[in-house]
ZAZA-677328 format. One record per residue (C-alpha): residue in one letter; x, y, z; residue number from 1. Coordinates in steps of 0.001 Angstrom, whole numbers, plus 500000, padded with zeros to 6 digits. Layout:
N
{res = a&c1 = X&c2 = Y&c3 = Z&n = NUM}
...
This chain:
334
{res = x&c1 = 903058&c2 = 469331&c3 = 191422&n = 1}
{res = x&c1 = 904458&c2 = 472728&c3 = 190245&n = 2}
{res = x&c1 = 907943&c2 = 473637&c3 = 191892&n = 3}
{res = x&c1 = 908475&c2 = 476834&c3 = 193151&n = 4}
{res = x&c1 = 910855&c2 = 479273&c3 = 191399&n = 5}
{res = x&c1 = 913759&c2 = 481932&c3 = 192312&n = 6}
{res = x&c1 = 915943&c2 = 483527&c3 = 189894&n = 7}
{res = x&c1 = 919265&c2 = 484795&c3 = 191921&n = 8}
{res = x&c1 = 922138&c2 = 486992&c3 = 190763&n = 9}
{res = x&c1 = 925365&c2 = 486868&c3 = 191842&n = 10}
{res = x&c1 = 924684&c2 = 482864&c3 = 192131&n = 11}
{res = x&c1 = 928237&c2 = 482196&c3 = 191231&n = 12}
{res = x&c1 = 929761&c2 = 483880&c3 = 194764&n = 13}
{res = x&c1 = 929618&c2 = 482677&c3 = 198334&n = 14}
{res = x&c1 = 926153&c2 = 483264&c3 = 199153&n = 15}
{res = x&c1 = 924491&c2 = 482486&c3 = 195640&n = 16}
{res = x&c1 = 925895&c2 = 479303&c3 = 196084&n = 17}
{res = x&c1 = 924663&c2 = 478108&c3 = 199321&n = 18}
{res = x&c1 = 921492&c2 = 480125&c3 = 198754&n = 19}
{res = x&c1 = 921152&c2 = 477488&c3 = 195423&n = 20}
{res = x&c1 = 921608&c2 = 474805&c3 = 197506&n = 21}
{res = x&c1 = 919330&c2 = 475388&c3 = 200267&n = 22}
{res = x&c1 = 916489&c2 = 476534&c3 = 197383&n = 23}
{res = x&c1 = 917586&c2 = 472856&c3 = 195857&n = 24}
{res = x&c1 = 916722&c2 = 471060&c3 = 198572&n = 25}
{res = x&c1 = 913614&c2 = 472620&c3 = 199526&n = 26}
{res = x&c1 = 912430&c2 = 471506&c3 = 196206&n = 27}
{res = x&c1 = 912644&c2 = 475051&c3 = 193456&n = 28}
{res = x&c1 = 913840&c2 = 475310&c3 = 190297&n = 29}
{res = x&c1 = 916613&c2 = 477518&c3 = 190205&n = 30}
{res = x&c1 = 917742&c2 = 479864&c3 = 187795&n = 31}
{res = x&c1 = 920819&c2 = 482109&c3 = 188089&n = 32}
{res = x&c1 = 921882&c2 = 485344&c3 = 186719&n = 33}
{res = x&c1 = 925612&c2 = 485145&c3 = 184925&n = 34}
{res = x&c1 = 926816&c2 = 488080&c3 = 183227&n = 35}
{res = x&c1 = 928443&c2 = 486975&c3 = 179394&n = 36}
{res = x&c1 = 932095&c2 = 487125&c3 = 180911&n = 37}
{res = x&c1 = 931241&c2 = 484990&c3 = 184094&n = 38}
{res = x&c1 = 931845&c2 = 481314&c3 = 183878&n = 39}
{res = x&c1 = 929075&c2 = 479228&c3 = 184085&n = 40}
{res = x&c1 = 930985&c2 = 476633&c3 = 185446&n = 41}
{res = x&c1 = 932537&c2 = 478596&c3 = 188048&n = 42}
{res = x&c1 = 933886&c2 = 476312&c3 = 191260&n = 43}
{res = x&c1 = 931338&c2 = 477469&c3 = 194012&n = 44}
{res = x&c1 = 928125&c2 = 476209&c3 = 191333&n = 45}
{res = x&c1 = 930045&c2 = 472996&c3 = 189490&n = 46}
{res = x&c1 = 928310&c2 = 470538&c3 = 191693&n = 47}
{res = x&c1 = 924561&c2 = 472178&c3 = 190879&n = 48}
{res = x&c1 = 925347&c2 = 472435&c3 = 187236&n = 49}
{res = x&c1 = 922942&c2 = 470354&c3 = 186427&n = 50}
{res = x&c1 = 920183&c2 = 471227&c3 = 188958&n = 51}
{res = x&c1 = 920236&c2 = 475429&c3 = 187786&n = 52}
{res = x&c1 = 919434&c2 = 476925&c3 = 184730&n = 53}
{res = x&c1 = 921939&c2 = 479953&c3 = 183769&n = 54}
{res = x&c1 = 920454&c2 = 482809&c3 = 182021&n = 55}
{res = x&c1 = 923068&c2 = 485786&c3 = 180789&n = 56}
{res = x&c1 = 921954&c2 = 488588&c3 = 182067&n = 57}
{res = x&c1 = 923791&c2 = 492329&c3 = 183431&n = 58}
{res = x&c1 = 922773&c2 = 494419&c3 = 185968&n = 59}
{res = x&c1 = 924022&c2 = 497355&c3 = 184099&n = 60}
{res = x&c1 = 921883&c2 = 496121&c3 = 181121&n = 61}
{res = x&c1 = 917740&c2 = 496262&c3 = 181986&n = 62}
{res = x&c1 = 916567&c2 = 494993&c3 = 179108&n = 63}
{res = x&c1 = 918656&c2 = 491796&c3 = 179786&n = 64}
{res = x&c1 = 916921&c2 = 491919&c3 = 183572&n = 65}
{res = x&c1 = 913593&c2 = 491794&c3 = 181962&n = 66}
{res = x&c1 = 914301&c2 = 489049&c3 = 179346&n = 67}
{res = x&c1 = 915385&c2 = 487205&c3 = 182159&n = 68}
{res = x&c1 = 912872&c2 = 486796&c3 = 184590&n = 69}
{res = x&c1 = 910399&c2 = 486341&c3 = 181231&n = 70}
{res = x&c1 = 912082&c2 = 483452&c3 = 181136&n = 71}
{res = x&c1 = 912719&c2 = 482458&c3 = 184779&n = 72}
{res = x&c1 = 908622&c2 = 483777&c3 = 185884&n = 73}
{res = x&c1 = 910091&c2 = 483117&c3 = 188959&n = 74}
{res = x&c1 = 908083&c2 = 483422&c3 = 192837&n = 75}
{res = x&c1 = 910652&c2 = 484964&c3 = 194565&n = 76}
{res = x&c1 = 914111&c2 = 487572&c3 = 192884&n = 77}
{res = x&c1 = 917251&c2 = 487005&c3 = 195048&n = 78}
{res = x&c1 = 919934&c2 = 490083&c3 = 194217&n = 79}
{res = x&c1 = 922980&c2 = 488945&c3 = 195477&n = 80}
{res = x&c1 = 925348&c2 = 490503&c3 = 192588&n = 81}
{res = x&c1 = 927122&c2 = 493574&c3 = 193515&n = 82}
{res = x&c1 = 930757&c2 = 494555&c3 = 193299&n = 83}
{res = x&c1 = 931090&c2 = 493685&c3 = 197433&n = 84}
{res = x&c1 = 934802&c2 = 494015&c3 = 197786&n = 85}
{res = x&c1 = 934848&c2 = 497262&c3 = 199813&n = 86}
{res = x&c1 = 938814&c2 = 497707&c3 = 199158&n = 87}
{res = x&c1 = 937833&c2 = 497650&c3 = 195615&n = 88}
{res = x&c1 = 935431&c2 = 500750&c3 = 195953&n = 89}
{res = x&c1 = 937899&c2 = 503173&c3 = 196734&n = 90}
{res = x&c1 = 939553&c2 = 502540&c3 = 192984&n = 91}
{res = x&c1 = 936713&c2 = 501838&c3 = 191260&n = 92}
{res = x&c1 = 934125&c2 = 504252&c3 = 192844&n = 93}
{res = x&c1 = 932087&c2 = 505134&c3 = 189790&n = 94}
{res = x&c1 = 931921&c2 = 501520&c3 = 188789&n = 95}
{res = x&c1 = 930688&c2 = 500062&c3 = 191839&n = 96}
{res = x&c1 = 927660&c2 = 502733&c3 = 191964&n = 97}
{res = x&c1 = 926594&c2 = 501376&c3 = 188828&n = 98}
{res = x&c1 = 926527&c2 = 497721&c3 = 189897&n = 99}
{res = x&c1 = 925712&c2 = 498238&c3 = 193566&n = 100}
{res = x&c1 = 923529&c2 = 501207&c3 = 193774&n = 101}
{res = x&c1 = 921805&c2 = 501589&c3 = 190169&n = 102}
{res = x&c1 = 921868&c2 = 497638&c3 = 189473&n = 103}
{res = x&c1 = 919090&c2 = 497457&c3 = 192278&n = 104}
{res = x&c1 = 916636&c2 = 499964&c3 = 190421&n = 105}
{res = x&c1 = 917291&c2 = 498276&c3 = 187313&n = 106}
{res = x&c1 = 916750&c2 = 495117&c3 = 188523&n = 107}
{res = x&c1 = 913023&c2 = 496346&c3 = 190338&n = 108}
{res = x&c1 = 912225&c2 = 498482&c3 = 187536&n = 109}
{res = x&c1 = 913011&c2 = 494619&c3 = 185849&n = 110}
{res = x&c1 = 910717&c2 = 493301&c3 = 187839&n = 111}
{res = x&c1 = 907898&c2 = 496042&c3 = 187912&n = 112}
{res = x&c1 = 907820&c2 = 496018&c3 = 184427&n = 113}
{res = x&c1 = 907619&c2 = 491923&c3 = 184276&n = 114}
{res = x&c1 = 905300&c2 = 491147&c3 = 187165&n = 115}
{res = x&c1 = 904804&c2 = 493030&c3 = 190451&n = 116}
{res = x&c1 = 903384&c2 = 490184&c3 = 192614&n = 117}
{res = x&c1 = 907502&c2 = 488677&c3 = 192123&n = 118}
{res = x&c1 = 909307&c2 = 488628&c3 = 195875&n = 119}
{res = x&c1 = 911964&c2 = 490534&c3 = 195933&n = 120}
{res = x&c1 = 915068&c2 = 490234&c3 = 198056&n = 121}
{res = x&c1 = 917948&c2 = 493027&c3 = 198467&n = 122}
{res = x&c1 = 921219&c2 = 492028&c3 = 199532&n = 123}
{res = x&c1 = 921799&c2 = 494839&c3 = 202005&n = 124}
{res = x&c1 = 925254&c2 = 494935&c3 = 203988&n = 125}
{res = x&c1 = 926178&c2 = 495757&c3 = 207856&n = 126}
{res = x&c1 = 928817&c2 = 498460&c3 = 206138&n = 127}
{res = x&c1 = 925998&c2 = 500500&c3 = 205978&n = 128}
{res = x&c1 = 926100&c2 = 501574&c3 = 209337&n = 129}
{res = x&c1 = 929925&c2 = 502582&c3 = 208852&n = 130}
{res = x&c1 = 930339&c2 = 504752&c3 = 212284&n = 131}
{res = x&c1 = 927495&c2 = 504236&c3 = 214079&n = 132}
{res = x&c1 = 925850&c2 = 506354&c3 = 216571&n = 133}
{res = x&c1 = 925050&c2 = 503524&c3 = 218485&n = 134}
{res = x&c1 = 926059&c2 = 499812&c3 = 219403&n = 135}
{res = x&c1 = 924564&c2 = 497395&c3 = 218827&n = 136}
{res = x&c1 = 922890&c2 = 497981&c3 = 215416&n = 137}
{res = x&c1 = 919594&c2 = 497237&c3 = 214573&n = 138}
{res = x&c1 = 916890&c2 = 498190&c3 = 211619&n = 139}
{res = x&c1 = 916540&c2 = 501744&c3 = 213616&n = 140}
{res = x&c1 = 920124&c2 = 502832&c3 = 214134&n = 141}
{res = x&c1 = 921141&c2 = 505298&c3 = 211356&n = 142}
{res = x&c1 = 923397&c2 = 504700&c3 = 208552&n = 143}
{res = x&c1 = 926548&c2 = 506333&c3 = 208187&n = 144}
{res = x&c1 = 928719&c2 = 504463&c3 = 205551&n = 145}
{res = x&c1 = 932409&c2 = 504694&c3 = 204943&n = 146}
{res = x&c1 = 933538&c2 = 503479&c3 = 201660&n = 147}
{res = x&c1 = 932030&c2 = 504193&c3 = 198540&n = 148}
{res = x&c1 = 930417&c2 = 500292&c3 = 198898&n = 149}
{res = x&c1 = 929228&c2 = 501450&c3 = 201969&n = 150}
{res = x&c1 = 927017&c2 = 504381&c3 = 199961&n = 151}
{res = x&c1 = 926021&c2 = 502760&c3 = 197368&n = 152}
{res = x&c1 = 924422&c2 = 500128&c3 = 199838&n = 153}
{res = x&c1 = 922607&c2 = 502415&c3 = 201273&n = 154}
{res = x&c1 = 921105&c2 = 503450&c3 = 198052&n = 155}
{res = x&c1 = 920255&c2 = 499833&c3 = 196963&n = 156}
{res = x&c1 = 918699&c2 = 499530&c3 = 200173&n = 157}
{res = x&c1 = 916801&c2 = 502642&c3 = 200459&n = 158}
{res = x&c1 = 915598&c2 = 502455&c3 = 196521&n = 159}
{res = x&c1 = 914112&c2 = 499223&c3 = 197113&n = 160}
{res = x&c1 = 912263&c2 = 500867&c3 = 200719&n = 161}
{res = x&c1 = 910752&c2 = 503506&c3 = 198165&n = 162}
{res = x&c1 = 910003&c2 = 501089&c3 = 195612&n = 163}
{res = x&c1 = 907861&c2 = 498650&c3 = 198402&n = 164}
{res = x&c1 = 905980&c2 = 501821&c3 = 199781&n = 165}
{res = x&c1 = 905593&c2 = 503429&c3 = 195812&n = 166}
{res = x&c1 = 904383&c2 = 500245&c3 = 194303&n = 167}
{res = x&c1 = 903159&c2 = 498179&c3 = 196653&n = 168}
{res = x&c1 = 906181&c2 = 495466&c3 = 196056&n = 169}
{res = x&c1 = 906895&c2 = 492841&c3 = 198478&n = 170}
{res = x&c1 = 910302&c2 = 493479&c3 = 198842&n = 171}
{res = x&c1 = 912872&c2 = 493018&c3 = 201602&n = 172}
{res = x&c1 = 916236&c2 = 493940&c3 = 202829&n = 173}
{res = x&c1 = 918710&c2 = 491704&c3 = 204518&n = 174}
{res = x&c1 = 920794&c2 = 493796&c3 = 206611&n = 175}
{res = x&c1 = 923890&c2 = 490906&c3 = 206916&n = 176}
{res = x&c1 = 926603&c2 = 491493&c3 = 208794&n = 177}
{res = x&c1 = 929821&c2 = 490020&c3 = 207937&n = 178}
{res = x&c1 = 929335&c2 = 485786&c3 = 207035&n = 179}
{res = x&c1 = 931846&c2 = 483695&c3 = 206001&n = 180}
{res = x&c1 = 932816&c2 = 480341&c3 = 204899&n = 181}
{res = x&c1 = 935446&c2 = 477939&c3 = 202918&n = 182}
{res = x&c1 = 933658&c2 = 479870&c3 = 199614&n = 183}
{res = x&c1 = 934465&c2 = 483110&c3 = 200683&n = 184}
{res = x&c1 = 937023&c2 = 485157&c3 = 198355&n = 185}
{res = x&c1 = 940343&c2 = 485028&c3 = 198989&n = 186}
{res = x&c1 = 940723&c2 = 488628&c3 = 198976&n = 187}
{res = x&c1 = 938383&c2 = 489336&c3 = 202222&n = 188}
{res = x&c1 = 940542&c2 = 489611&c3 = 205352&n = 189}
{res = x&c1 = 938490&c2 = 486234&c3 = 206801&n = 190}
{res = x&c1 = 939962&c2 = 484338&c3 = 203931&n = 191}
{res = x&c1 = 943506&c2 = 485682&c3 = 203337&n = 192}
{res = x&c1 = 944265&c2 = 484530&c3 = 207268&n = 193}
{res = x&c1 = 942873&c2 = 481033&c3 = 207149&n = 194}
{res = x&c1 = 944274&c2 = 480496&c3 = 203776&n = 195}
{res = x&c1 = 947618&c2 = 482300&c3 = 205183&n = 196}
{res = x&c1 = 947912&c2 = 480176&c3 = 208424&n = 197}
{res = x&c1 = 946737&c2 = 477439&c3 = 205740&n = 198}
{res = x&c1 = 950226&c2 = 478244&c3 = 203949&n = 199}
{res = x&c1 = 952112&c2 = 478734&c3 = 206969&n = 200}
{res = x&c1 = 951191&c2 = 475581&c3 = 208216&n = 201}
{res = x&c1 = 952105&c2 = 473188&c3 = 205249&n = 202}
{res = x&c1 = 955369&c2 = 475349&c3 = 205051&n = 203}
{res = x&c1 = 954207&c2 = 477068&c3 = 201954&n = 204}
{res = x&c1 = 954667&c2 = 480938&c3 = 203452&n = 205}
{res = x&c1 = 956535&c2 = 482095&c3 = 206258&n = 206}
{res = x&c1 = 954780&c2 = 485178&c3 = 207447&n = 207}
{res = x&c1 = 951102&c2 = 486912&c3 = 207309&n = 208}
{res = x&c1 = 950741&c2 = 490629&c3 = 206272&n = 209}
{res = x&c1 = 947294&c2 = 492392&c3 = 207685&n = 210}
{res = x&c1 = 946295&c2 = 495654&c3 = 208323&n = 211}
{res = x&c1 = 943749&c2 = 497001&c3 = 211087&n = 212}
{res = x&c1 = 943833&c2 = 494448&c3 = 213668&n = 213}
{res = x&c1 = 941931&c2 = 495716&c3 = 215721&n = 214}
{res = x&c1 = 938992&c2 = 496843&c3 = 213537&n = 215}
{res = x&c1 = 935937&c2 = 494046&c3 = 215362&n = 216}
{res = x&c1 = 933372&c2 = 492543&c3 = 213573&n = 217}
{res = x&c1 = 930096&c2 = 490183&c3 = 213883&n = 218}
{res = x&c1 = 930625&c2 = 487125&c3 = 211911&n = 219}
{res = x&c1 = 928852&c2 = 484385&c3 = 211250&n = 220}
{res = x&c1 = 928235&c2 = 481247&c3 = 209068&n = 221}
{res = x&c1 = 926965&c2 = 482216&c3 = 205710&n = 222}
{res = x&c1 = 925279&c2 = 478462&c3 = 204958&n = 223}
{res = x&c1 = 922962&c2 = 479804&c3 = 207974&n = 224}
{res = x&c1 = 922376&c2 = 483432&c3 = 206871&n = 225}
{res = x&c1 = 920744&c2 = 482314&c3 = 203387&n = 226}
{res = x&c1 = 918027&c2 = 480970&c3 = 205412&n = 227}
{res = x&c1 = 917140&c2 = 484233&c3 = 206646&n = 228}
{res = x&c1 = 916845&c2 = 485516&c3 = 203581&n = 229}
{res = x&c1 = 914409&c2 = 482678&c3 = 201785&n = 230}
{res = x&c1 = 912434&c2 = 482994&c3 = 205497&n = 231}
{res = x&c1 = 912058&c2 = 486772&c3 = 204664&n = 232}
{res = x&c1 = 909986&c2 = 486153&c3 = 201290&n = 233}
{res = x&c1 = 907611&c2 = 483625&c3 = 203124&n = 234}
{res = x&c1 = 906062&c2 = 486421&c3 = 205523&n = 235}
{res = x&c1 = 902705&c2 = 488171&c3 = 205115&n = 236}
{res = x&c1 = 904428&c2 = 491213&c3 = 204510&n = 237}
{res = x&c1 = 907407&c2 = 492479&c3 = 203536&n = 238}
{res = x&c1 = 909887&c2 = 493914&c3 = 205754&n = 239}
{res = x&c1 = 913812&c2 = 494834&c3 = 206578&n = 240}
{res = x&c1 = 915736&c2 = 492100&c3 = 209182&n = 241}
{res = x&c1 = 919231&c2 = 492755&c3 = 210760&n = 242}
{res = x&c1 = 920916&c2 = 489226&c3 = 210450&n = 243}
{res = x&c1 = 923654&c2 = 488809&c3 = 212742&n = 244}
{res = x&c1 = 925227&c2 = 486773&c3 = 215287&n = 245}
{res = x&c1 = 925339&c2 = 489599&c3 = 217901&n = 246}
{res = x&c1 = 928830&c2 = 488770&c3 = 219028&n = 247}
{res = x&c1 = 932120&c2 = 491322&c3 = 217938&n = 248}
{res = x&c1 = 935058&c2 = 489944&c3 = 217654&n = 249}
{res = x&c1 = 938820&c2 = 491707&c3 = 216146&n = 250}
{res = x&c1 = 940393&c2 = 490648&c3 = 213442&n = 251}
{res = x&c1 = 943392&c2 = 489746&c3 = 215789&n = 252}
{res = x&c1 = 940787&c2 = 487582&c3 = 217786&n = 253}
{res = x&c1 = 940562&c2 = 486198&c3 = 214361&n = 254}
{res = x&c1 = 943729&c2 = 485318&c3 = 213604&n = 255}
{res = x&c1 = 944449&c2 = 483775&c3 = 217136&n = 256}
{res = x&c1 = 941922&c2 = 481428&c3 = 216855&n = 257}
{res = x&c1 = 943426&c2 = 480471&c3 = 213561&n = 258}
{res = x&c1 = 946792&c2 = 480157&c3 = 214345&n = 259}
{res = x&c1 = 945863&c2 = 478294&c3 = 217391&n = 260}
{res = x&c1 = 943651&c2 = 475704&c3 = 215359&n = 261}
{res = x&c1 = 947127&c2 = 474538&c3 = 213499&n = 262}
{res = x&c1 = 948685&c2 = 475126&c3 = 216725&n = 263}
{res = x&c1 = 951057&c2 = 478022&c3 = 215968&n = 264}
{res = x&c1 = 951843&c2 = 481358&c3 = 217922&n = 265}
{res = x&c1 = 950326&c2 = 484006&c3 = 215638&n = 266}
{res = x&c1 = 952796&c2 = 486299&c3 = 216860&n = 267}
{res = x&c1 = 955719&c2 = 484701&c3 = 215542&n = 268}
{res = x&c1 = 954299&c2 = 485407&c3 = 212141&n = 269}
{res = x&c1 = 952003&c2 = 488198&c3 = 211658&n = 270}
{res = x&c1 = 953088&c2 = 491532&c3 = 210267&n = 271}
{res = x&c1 = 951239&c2 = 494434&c3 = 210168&n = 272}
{res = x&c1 = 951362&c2 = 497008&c3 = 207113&n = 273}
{res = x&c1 = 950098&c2 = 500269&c3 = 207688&n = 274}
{res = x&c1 = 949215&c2 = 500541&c3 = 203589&n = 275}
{res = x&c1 = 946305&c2 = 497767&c3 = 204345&n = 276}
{res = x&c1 = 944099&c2 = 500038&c3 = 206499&n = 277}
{res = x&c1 = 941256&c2 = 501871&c3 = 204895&n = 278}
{res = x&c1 = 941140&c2 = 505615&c3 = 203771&n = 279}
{res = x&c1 = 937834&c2 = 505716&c3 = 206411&n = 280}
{res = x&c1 = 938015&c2 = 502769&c3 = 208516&n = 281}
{res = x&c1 = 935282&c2 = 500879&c3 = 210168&n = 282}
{res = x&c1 = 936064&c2 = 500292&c3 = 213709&n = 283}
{res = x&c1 = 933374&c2 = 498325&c3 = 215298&n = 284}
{res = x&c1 = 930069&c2 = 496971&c3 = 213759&n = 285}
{res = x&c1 = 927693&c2 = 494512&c3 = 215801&n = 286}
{res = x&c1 = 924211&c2 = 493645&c3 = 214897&n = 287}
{res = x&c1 = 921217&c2 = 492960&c3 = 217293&n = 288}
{res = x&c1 = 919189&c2 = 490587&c3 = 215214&n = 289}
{res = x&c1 = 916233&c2 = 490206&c3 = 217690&n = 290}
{res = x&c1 = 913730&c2 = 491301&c3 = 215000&n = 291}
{res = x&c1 = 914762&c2 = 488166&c3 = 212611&n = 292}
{res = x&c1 = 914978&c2 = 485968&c3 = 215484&n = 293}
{res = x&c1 = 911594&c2 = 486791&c3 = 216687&n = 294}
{res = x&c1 = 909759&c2 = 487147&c3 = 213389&n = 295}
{res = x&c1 = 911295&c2 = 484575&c3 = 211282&n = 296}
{res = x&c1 = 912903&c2 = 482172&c3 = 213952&n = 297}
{res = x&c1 = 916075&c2 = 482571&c3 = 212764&n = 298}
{res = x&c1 = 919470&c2 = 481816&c3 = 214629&n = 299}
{res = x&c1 = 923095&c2 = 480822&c3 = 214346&n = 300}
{res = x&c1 = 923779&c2 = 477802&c3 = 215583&n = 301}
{res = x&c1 = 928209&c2 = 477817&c3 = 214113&n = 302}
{res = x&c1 = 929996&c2 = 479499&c3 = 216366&n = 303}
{res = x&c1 = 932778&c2 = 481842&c3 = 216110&n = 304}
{res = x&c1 = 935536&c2 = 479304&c3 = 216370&n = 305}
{res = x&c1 = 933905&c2 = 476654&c3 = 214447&n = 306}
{res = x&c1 = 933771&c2 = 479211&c3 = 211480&n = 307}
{res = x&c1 = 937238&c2 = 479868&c3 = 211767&n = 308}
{res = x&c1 = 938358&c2 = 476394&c3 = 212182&n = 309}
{res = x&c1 = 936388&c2 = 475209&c3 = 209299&n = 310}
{res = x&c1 = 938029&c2 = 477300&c3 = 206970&n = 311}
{res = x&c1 = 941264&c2 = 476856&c3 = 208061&n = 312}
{res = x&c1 = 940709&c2 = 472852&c3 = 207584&n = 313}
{res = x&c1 = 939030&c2 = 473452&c3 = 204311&n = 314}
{res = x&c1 = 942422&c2 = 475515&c3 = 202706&n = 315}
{res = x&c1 = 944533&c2 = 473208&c3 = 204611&n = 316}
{res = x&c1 = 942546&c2 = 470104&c3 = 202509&n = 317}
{res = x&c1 = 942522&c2 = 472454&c3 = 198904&n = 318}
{res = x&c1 = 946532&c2 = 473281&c3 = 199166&n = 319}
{res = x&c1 = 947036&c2 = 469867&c3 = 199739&n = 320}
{res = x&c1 = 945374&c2 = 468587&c3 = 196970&n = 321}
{res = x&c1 = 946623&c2 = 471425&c3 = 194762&n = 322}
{res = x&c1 = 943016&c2 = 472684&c3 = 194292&n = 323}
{res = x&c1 = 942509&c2 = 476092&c3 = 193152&n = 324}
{res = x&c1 = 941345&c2 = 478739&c3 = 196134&n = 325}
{res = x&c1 = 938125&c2 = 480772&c3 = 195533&n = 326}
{res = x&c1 = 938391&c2 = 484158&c3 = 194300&n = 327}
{res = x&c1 = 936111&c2 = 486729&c3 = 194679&n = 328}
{res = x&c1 = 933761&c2 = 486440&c3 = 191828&n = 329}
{res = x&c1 = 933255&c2 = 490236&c3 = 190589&n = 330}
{res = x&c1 = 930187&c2 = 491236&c3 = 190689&n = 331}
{res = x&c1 = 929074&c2 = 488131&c3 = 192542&n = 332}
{res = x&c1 = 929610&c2 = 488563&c3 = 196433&n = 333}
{res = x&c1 = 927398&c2 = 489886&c3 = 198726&n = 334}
């Protein structure tokens, strides 16, 4: 029997890596994208080495994008890769329109060029939305990004709209809000305060430093949002899903649940820096996900606190052990 194939890029971050592993066990052959100065044996992948095939390939390079999926002939085209750290955008604007925004046209001129009956997913981000006009957010609500990762996600997303309805591709965009997990970078803010109450805990730090505590978010489990994206490709026809948990909560909700998981008061060691908050901050961003749950059957089943308390366990384990945290993979993270 012929296994199905996917080619994903960015299969080295948080999201490539569980979206691997679900593909794994559902029986593909995997291949993933890995630009020439990207480590093919990079943490988050190590224990699939042998189960995906790594093909170099850049999204700033299309003739590399074609090569590979003329190798890979894969079903179904996961793009994942993007420069995602949003911080990182306001230094390196110019840079992460190339990746973000123009990597997405490369990538489906790629694949109109290769074979135009390929699936094609788009890695789309709730920071599109940026001040919205209205709350909660859905596939409707109008995009108003605030950070230069912000715009170029809107671009990725709408080129890839334009390319389904000027080509006839079936391709998809998976409006995520914020997921997390023990893979996630250690420069998002999710990370940097399990891995700091982590510290804290095993007497390795003695304070936290944050900004914006009071910016609120919808998070959720990113093990469970991969689904949602392989369940988009396996419709009838292609379409754009809001994945979210539909629950806000602060970042200083956050960090309380945290702190109380190694049961410390967060007050005691939390220090805010004004420096840390954004040039154009994002204030409040929740996501009604009724369309995905209805069309695809998709829902989160970890919670809010058993998120939190997972990752806090997991750095807890790591700095014991003197295992090396994840960083964000550039170019990797959606």
């Amino acid at each position: 029997m012929t296994k199905e194939r996917a080619l994903i890029t960015g299969i080295t971050g948080q999201d490539g890596s569980y979206l691997a592993e679900f593909l794994i066990g559902r029986g593909y052959e995997v291949f993933g994208v890995v630009r020439r100065s990207s480590s093919v044996s990079s943490e988050r992948v190590a224990h699939l080495a042998e189960q995906v095939t790594f093909i170099q390939a850049d999204l700033l390079d299309q003739t590399s994008l074609i090569n590979a999926l003329r190798q890979a002939r894969p079903r179904e085209v996961y793009n994942l890769a993007a420069q995602s750290f949003v911080p990182t955008s306001w230094h390196q604007p110019v840079l992460t329109g190339e990746f973000t925004a123009l990597g997405v046209t490369r990538m489906l001129e790629a694949l109109r060029a290769v074979d135009r009956d390929m699936r094609f997913y788009q890695a789309s981000s709730s920071e599109m939305f940026g001040n919205p006009p209205e709350s909660p957010q859905d596939e409707t609500t109008p995009f108003h990004p605030r950070s230069p990762y912000g715009v170029a996600k809107v671009y990725g997303h709408h080129i890839t709209v334009n390319y389904r309805e000027s080509y006839g591709l079936f391709a998809c965009s998976g409006i995520l809000f914020n997921h997390e997990s023990p893979r996630r970078g250690v420069e998002f803010v999710s990370r940097k305060i399990t891995q700091g109450v982590a510290k804290i805990k095993l007497g390795m730090a003695k304070e936290l430093v944050l900004g914006n505590l009071d910016a609120r978010r919808d998070w959720g489990f990113a093990g469970e949002y991969v689904e949602a994206m392989w369940q988009m490709l396996q419709q009838d026809e292609p379409d754009d899903y809001v994945v979210a948990s539909g629950i806000a909560h602060s970042v200083a909700d956050l960090v309380r649940i945290a702190f109380e998981f190694v049961h410390l008061e967060w007050q005691e060691f939390v220090k805010v820096d004004d420096s840390l908050f954004r040039p154009a901050e994002v204030d409040h961003l929740i996501g009604n996900s009724s369309k995905a749950r209805r069309k695809l059957g998709w829902q989160p089943k970890v919670s809010f606190p058993e998120l939190i308390a997972m990752m806090v366990d997991q750095d807890i384990f790591r700095l014991r052990k003197g295992l090396p945290l994840y960083a964000a993979v550039a170019l990797a993270e959606s």
